[in-house]
Legacy VTK file of the C-alpha trace (Angstrom):
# vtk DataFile Version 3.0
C-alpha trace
ASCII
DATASET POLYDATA
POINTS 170 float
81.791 118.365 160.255
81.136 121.294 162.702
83.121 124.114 162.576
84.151 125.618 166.037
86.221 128.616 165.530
87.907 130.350 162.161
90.241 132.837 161.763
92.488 134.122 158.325
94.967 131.346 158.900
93.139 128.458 160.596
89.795 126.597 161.249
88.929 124.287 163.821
86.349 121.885 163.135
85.077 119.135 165.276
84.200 115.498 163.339
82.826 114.066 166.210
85.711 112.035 166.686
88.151 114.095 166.830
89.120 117.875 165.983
90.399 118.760 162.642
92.871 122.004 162.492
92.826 122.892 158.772
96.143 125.717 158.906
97.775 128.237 155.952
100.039 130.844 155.905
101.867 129.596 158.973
105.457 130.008 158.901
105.957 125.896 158.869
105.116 123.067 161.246
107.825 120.238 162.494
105.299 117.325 162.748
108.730 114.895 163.612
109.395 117.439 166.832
106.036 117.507 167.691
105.792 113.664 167.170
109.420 113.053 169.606
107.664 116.012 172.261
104.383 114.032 172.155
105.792 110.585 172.778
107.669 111.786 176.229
105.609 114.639 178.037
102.300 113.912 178.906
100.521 117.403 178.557
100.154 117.628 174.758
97.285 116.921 173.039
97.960 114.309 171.194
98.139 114.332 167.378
96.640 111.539 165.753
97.205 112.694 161.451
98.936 114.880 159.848
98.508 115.549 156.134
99.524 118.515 154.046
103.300 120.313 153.607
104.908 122.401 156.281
102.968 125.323 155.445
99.364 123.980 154.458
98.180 121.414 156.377
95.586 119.548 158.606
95.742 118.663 161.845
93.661 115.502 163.446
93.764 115.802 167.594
91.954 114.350 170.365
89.196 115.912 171.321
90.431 116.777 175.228
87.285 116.738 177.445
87.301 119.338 180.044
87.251 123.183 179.750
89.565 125.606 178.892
92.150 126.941 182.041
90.338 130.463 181.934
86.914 129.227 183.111
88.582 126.848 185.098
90.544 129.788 187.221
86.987 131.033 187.921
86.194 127.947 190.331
89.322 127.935 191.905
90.973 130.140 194.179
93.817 132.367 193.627
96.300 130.603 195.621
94.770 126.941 193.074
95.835 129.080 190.081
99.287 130.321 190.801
100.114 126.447 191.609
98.576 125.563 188.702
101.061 128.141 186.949
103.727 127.413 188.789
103.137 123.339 187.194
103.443 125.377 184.246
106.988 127.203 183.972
108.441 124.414 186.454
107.589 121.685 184.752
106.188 122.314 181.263
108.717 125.061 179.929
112.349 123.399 181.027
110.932 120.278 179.471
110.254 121.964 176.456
113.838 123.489 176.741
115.359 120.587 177.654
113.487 118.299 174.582
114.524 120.843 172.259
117.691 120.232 172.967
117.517 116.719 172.334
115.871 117.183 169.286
118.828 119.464 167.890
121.357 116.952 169.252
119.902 113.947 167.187
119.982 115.669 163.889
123.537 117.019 164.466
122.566 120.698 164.546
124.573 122.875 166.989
122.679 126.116 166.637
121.063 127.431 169.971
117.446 126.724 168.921
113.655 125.930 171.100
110.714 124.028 169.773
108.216 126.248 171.085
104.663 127.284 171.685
104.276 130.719 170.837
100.514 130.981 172.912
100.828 129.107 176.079
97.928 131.299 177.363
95.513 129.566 179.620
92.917 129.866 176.352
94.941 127.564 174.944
95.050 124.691 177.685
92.556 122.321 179.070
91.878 121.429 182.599
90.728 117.824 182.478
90.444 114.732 184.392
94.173 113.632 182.890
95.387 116.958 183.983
96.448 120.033 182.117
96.844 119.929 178.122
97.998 121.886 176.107
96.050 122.191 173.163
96.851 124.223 169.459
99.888 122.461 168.769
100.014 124.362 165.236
101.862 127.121 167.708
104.764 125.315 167.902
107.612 126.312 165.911
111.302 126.702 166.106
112.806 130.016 167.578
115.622 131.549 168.231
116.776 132.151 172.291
115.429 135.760 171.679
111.978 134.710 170.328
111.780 132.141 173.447
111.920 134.688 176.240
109.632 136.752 174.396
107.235 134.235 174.448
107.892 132.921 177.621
107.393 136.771 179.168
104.114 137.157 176.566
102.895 133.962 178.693
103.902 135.328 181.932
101.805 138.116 181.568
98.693 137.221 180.176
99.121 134.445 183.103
99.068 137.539 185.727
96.383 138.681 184.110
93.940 135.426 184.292
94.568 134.618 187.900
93.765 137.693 189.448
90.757 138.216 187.360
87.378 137.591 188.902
83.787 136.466 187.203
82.943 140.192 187.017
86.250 141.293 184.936
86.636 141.775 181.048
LINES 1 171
170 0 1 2 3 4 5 6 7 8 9 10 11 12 13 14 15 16 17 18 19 20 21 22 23 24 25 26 27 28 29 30 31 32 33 34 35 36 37 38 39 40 41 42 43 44 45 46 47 48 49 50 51 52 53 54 55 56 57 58 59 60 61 62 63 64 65 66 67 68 69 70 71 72 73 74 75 76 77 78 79 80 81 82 83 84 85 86 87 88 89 90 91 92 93 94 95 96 97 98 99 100 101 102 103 104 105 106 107 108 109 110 111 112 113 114 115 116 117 118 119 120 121 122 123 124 125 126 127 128 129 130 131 132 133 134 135 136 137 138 139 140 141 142 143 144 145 146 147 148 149 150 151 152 153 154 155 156 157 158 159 160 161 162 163 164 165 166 167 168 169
């Protein structure tokens, strides 16, 4: 096994199959939401194995061909990016919302609660010939309303930032 990328709380290797996301220290990981969000939106990578508790485990993905959003925005033009953004909060994020939701209502729970990504940067999605995915689906987790917006606005503007950027910028 290769391994791609490490950091304190996860490594990402690659088997040649399929990626392997070994995780720790991660507040926990609802493989049964991910599972229900999986089987009815079609921009998730899809998770083939999960093994491990809540809080240690490994992840076994596809392997999405393609490249990540960020280099993509450099072949495109500005105008290409916002509308691929705009795909992005008027599509992907009331689906979340609206799966959550669902979720909550078929386990009885009436608490105001999201399923969801707390990184939906355009590092963590790949352009490919099926479309956008979006990859890392360790980032997942349940949140409170509060904890949504903030992620939703911590998207928003690194978003901003990536499709006015040029090849020259940092």
């Amino acid at each position: 096994m290769k391994l791609i990328t490490q950091t304190d709380k996860t490594s990402l290797y690659d088997n040649g199959e399929f990626l392997i996301k070994q995780c720790s220290q991660l507040a926990s990981f609802d493989i049964e939401a991910y599972n229900y969000f999986q089987a009815n939106l079609d921009f998730l990578v899809e998770v083939d194995n999960f093994k491990g508790d809540p809080s240690e485990f490994e992840i076994h993905m596809e392997k999405v061909q393609g490249t990540l959003l960020l280099e993509h925005f450099l072949n495109i033009t500005i105008p290409e990016r916002l509308e691929l953004y705009g795909n992005i909060v008027q599509h992907w994020i009331p689906s979340l919302i609206r799966m959550s939701r669902a979720i909550l209502k078929s386990r009885s729970i009436v608490d105001e609660a999201y399923f969801f990504h707390r990184d939906i940067t355009s590092m963590n999605i790949m352009q490919s010939d099926k479309g956008m995915v979006l990859i890392d689906p360790d980032s997942f987790e349940w949140v409170d309303k509060a904890t949504m917006v903030l992620y939703y606005n911590m998207t928003a503007a690194q978003f901003t930032r990536d499709i006015f950027r040029t090849n020259g910028d940092e």
